[in-house]
N, C-alpha and C positions, 0 to 999 in steps of 0.2 A: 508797310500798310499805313494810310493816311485812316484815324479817325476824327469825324467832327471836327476839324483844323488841327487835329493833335498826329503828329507819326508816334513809332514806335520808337524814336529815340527820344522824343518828348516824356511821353511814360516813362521809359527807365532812367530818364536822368530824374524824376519823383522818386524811381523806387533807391535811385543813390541816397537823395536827400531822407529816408527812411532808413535805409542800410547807416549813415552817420549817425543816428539817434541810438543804434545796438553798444557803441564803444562807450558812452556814458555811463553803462552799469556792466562792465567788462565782457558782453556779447560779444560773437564775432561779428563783422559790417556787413550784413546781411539783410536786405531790403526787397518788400514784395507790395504788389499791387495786384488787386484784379478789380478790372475795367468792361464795364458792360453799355452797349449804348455809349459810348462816348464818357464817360462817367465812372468815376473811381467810386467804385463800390464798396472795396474791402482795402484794408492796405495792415503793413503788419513788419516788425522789425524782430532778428533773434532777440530771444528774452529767455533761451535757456538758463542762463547764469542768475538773470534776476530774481524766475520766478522758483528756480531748481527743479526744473521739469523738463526731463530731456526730449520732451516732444513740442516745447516753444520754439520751434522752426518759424521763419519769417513767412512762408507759404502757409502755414497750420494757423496762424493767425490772421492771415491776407483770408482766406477764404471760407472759414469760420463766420469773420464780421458780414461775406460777401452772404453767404448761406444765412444770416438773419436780418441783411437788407432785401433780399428778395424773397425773404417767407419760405426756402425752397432749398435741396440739399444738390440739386443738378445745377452746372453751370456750362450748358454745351449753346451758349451765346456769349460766354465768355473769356476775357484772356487774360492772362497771368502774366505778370512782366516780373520776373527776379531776378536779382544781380549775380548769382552765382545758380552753376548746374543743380537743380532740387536732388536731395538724396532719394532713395529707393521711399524711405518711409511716407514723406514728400510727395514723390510719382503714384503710390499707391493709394492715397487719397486723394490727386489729381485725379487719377483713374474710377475713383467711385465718383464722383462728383461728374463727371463728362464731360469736363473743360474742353470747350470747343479751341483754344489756342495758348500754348503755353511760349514764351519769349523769355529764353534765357541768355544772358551777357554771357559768363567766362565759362569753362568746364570746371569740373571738381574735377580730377585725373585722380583722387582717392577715395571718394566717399557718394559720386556721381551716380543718378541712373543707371547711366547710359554704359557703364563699368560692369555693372552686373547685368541689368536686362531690359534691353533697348524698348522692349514692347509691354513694358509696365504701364506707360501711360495709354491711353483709351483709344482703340484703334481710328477714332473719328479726330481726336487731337489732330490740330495740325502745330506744327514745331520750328520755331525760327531762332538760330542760335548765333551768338557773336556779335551782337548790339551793346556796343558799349564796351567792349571785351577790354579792352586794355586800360580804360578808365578802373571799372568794378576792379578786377584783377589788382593793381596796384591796391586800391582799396585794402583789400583783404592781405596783400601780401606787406602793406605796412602794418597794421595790424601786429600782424605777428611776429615781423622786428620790432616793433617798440616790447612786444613780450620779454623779446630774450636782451 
């Protein structure tokens, strides 16, 4: 989907450039945006580690800032670009919010939605997945060799 000169791969290589700012304070690379009108509204990197709050999700912060640039807790004009599948917790507040499009690069196969339950997000969401997939994915899977 083309917006305002921008695709959807234009967006998610922002939400990469976000997802790198999570491994400076030992986050996983986890990188969100939501895009309204053409326009980065909300944007948001994990910061569980930093802030010690296991609901600093890069989506929970992406859509928080979006929810106090437009005064308003619905976002069903809006899209979500994340580099990795949102967890349940994630999908559930995509779901109260009405995000009208969520765009996610890689699967979680552990900790995904879409593992537990495909219809968590708002039956009006429309869902485009695999943007970027093998860039994000490396992302996160080096990450976690330099862990070990």
């Amino acid at each position: 989907m083309q917006i305002e000169g921008k695709s959807d791969q234009d967006f998610m290589k922002l939400a990469i450039q976000e997802a790198l700012l999570a491994p400076d304070h030992d986050d996983i690379p986890i990188g969100a945006l939501v895009v309204c009108n053409g326009k980065v509204i909300g944007r948001g990197h994990n910061q569980v580690e930093m802030l010690n709050d296991a609901t600093a999700h890069a989506e929970m912060i992406a859509i928080t800032s979006a929810y106090t640039y437009l005064g308003s807790r619905y976002l069903n004009e809006c899209t979500l670009y994340v580099t990795l599948e949102p967890c349940p917790m994630c999908a559930g507040a995509l779901n109260w919010s009405q995000l009208g499009r969520l765009v996610y690069a890689a699967p979680d196969d552990k900790r995904g939605f879409e593992k537990y339950n495909k219809e968590i997000i708002h039956p009006k969401t429309k869902l485009l997945k695999g943007v970027l997939e093998s860039e994000c994915s490396h992302i996160v899977k080096d990450f976690f060799k330099k862990l070990r």
